[in-house]
DRENKEVEX-57342 format. One record per residue (C-alpha): y, z, x; residue in three letters. Coordinates in steps of 0.2 Angstrom, whole numbers, padded with zeros to 4 digits, always signed. Each point is the difference from the previous one (the first is absolute). Example, Ala and Ser with C-alpha at 12.3 -4.5 7.8 and 13.67 -1.06 7.14 Angstrom:
! residues 2
-0022+0039+0062ala;+0017-0003+0006ser;
//
This chain:
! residues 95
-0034-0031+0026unk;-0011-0010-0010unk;-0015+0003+0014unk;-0008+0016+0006unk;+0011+0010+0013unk;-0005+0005+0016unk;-0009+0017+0000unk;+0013+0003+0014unk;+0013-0001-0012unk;-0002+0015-0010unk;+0004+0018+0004unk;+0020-0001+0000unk;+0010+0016-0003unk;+0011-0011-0009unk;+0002-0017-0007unk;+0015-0010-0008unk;-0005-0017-0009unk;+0013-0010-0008unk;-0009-0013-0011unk;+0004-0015-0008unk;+0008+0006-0018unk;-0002-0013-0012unk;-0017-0002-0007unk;-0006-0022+0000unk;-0001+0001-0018unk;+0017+0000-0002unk;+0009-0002+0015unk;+0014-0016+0001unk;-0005-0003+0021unk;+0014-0004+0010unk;-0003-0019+0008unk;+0004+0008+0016unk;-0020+0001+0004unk;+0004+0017+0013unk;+0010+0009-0015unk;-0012-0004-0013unk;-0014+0008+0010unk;+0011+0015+0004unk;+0002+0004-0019unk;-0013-0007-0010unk;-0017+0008+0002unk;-0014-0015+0005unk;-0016+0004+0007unk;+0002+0019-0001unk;+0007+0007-0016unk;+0007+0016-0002unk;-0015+0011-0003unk;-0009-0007+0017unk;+0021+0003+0010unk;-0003+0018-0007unk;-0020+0002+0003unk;+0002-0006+0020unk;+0016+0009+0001unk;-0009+0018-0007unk;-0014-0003+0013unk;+0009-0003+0013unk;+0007+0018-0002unk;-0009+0016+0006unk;-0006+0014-0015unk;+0014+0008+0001unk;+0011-0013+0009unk;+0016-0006-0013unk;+0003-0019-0007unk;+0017-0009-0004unk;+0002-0012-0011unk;+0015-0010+0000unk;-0002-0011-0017unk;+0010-0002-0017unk;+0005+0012-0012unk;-0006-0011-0017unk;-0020-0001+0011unk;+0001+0019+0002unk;-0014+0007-0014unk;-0012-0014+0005unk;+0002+0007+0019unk;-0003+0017-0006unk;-0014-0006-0009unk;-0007-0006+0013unk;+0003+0012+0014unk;-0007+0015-0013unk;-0016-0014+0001unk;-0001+0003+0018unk;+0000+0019-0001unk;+0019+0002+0003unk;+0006+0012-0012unk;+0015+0009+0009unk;+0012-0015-0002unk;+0021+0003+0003unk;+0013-0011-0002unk;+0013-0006+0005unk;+0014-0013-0009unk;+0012-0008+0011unk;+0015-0008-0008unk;-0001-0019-0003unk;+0004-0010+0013unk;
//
């Protein structure tokens, strides 16, 4: 994610990204080098997960954002920078 995508890989009527949640800054990484790459953002921060995940999608084609609830205003903030302004949600219980 941190280089250019295919052209090829845009134009999806619909697109589900799950993103590493915690930000570097203040993540505690697991030692386990796989888990700490799952959940700690790296060479792609949150803002580029949501920019390549929004043009990925079609005009009118939907994007899903798995993520956690305490990043939710600066996802918003971002997608509403992208253009997406009809945002839903929807809060599952913990697990």
């Amino acid at each position: 994610l941190a280089r250019p995508l295919p052209a090829a890989l845009a134009g999806f009527d619909h697109v589900v990204t799950n993103p590493p949640y915690l930000a570097a800054a203040v993540a505690d990484p697991s030692p386990d080098a796989s888990k700490a790459l799952a959940t700690v953002e790296s060479s792609a921060d949150l803002a580029r997960w949501l920019a390549v995940a929004a043009g990925a999608a079609k005009p009118a084609g939907t994007l899903l954002v798995i993520h956690r609830s305490d990043r939710l205003d600066e996802i918003v903030g971002h997608l509403e920078q992208l253009g997406w302004g009809d945002v839903t949600l929807k809060r599952l219980p913990p697990a």
